[in-house]
C-alpha positions as CSV (number, residue, x, y, z in Angstrom):
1,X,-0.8,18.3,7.4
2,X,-1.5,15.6,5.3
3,X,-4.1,13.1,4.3
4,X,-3.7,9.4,4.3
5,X,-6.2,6.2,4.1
6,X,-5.4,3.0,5.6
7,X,-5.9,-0.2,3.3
8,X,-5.1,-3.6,3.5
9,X,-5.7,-6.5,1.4
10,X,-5.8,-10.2,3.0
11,X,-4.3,-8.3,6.4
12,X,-1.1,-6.9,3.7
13,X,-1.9,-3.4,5.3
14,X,-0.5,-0.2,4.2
15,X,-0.7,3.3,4.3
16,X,-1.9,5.9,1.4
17,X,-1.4,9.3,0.3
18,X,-2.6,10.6,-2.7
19,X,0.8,13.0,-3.7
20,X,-1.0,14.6,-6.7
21,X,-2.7,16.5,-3.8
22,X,-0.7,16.3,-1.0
23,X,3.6,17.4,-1.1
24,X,5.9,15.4,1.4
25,X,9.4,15.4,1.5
26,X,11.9,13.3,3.1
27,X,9.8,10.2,1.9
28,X,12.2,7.4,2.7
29,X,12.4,9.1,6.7
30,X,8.1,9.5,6.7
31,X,7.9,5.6,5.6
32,X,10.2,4.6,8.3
33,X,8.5,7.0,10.8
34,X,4.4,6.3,9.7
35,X,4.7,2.5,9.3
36,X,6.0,2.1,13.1
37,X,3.6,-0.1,14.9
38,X,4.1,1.5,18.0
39,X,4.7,4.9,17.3
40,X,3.4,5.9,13.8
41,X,0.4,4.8,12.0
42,X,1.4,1.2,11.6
43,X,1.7,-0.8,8.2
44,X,3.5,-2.7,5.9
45,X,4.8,-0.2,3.8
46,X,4.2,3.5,2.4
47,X,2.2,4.0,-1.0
48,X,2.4,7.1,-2.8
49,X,-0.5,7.5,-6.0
50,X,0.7,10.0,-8.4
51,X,0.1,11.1,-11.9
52,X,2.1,9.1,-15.0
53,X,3.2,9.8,-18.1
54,X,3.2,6.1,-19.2
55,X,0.1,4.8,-17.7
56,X,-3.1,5.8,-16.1
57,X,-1.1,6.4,-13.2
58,X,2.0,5.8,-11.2
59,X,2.2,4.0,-7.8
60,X,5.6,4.2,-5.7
61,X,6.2,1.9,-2.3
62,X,8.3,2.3,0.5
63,X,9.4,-0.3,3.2
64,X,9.4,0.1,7.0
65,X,13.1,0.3,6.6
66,X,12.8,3.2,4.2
67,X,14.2,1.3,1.2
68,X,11.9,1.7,-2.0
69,X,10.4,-1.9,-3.9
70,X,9.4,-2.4,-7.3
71,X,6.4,-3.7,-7.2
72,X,3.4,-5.4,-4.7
73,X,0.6,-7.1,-6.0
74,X,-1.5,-6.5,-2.8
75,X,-0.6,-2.7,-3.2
76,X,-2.0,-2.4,-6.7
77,X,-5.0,-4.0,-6.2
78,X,-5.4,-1.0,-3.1
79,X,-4.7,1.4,-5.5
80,X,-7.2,0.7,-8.0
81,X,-9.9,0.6,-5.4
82,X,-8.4,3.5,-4.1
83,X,-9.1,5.3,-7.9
84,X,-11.8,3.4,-8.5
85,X,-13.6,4.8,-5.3
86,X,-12.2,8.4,-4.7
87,X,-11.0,9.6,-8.0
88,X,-12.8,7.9,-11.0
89,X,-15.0,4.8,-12.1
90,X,-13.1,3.4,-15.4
91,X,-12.8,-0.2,-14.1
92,X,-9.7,-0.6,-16.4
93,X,-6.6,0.5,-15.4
94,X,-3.2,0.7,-16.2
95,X,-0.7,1.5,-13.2
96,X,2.8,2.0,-13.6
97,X,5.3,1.5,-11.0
98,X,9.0,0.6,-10.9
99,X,8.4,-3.4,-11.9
100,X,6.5,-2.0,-15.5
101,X,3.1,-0.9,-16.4
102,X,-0.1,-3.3,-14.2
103,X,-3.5,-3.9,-16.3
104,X,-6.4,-3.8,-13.3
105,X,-9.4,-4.7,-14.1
106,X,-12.3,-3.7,-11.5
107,X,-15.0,-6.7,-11.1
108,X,-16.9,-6.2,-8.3
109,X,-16.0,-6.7,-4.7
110,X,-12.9,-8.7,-7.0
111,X,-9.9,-7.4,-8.5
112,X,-8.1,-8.6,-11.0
113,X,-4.3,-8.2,-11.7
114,X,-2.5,-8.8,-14.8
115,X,1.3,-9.5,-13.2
116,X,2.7,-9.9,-16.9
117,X,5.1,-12.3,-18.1
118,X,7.5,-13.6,-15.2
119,X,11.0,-12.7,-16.0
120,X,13.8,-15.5,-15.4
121,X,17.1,-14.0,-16.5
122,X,19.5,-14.5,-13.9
123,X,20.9,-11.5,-14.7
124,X,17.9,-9.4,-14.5
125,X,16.6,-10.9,-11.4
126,X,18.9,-10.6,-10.0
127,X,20.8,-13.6,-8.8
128,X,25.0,-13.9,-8.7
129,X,25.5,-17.4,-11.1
130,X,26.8,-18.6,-14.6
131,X,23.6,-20.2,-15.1
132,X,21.1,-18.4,-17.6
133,X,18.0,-19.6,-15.1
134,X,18.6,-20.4,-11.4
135,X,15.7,-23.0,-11.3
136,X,15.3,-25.9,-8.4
137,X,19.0,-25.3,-7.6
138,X,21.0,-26.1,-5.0
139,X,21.9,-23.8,-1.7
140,X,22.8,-24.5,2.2
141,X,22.0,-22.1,4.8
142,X,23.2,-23.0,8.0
143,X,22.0,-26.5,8.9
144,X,19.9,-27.0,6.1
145,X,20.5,-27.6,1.6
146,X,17.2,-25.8,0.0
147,X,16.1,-26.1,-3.7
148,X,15.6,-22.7,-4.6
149,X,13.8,-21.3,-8.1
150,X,13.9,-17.2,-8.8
151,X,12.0,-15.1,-10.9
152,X,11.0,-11.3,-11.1
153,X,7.9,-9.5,-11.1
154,X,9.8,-6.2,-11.0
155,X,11.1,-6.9,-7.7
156,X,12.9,-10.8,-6.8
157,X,11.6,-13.4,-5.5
158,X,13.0,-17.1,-4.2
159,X,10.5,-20.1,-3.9
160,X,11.5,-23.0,-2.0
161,X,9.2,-26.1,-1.6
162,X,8.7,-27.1,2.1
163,X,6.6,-30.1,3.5
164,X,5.1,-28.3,6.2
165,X,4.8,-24.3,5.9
166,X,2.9,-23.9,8.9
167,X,5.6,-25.4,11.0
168,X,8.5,-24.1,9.1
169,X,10.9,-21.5,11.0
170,X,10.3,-18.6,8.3
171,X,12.0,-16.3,11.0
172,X,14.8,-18.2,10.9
173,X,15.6,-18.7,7.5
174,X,13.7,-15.9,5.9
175,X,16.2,-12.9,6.9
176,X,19.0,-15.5,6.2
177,X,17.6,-16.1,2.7
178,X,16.9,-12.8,1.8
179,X,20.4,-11.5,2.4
180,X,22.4,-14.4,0.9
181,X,25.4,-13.4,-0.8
182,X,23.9,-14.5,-4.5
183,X,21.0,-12.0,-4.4
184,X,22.9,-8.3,-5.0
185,X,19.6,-6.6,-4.0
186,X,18.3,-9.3,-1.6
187,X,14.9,-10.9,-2.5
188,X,12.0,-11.3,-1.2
189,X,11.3,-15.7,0.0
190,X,8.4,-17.5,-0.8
191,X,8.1,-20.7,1.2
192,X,5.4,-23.1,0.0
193,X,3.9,-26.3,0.8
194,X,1.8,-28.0,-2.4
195,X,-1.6,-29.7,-0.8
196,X,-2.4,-31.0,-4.1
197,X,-2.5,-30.0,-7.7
198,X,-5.1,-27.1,-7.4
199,X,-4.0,-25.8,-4.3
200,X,-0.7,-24.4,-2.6
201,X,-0.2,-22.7,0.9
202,X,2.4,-20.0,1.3
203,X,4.2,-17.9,3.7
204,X,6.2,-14.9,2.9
205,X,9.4,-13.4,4.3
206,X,9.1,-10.2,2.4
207,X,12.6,-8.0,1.3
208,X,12.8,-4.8,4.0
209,X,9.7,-6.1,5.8
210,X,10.1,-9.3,7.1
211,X,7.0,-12.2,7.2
212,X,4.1,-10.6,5.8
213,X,0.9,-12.4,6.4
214,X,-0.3,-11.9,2.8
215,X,2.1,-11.4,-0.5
216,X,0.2,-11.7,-4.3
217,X,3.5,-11.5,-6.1
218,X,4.8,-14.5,-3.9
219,X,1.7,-16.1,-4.4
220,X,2.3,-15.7,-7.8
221,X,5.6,-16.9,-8.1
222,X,5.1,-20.1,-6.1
223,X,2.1,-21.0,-8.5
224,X,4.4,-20.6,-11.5
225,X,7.4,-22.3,-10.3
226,X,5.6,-25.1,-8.8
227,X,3.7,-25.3,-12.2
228,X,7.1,-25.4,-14.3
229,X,8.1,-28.4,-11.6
230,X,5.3,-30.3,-12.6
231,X,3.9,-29.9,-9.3
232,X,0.7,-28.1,-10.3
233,X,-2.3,-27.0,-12.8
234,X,-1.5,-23.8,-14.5
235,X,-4.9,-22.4,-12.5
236,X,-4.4,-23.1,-8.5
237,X,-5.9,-21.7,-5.4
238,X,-3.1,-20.3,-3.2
239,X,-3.6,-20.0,0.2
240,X,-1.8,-17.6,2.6
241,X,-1.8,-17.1,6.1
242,X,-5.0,-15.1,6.0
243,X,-7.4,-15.1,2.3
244,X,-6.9,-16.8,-0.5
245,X,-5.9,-16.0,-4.3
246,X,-7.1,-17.1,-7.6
247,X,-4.3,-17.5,-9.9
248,X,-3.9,-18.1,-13.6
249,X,-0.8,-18.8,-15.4
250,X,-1.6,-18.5,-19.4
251,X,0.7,-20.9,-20.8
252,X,0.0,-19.2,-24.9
253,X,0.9,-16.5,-23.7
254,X,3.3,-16.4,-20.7
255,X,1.2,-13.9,-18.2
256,X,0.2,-13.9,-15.1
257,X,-3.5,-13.5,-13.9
258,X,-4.4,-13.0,-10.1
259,X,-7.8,-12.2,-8.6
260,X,-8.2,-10.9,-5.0
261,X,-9.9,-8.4,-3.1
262,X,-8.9,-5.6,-0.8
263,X,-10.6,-2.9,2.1
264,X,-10.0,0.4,3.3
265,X,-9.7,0.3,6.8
266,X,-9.6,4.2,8.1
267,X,-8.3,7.2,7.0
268,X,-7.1,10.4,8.5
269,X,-4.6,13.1,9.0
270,X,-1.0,13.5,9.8
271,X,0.4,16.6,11.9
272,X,3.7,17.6,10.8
């Protein structure tokens, strides 16, 4: 038997279990099994919280498909209420998971995420090209040339400028994107539309997922890119199909600020 909550932040829902408490086994079969809409639980993905010997604590996440991702913004902000709520009060927290150590900071009904500095190495993306940055470059996918730019937060991402995200076909492209022969571990897509200097719209094809409805590392990535394109202020409003984020690039000294919120939904037990 074990014990799991339900969270979801901006409708990014997934499931919980606390693993300094609870022993599972077979984690890539349970996420595949528990985040089935129609037979499991239902979510976006499988969090495990555990005990660190780096940081304040350790956060791992699993995919519907089983596979394991570096990092999620909308996760960690979960977690941190998740601590914050159930395990202690410190309202500053360092998390680590497999994309480095998080700062949290606990303000309220807010929290707020230090991302860290965005990583652009080609190489440690990663993306398959001979140049040292793979910025507003070139690609065709079927029918249509993109301008694609890719960082890392810990896990890749691929932001391409649209006119229209509402209307785009992220179904489409998004699976097409994601497993395009120059990403050796796919990538997650970011499409976004600018609506002026202060404020973006996004959608998200997410890596092992598919289109989320909510993604703070894409968020995150389309405000920085769009600001290195000129496109934007280095503080922008970045809306997604449900909520909106708050986010800060700090051009002195390179890192990433993002302030959202997040809710537990239910929680309950799981019969083995």
């Amino acid at each position: 038997m074990l014990k799991f909550t339900k969270m979801e932040a901006y409708g990014n829902d997934y499931i919980y279990i606390d693993v300094r408490k609870e022993k599972i086994e077979k984690i890539e079969e349970l996420a595949r099994m528990l985040t089935n809409r129609h037979f499991g639980i239902g979510g976006d993905g499988l969090v495990l919280i555990d005990n660190s010997l780096v940081a304040d604590y350790k956060m791992r996440i699993f995919n519907p498909d089983g596979t394991e991702a570096e990092m999620c913004g909308n996760a960690i902000r979960c977690v941190a209420k998740y601590i914050y709520t159930k395990i202690n009060k410190k309202k500053s927290l360092t998390i680590e998971t497999l994309g480095g150590i998080k700062t949290i900071e606990i303000l309220g009904d807010l929290i707020k995420t230090n991302l860290g500095i965005p990583e652009f190495s080609s190489k440690l993306i990663p993306v398959v090209t001979d140049k040292e940055k793979f910025i507003n470059e070139n690609i065709t996918i079927l029918d249509k040339e993109f301008l694609i730019s890719c960082l890392s937060w810990g896990n890749p991402h691929a932001v391409i400028i649209v006119d229209d995200v509402d209307n785009f076909d992220v179904l489409k492209y998004g699976p097409l994107i994601e497993n395009y022969k120059i990403f050796p571990k796919r990538t997650n897509v970011t499409f976004v539309s600018v609506i002026n200097e202060n404020t973006l719209k996004i959608r998200e094809w997410e890596r092992g997922v598919g289109e989320t409805i909510s993604c703070t590392t894409g968020s995150a990535a389309a405000m920085v890119i769009t600001y290195l394109l000129g496109l934007t202020k280095n503080k922008c409003e970045v809306k997604q199909t449900l909520g909106t984020l708050d986010i800060e690039f700090d051009t002195n000294n390179q890192e990433v600020y993002v302030m959202g919120s997040c809710n537990f939904v239910f929680e309950g037990v799981i019969y083995e």
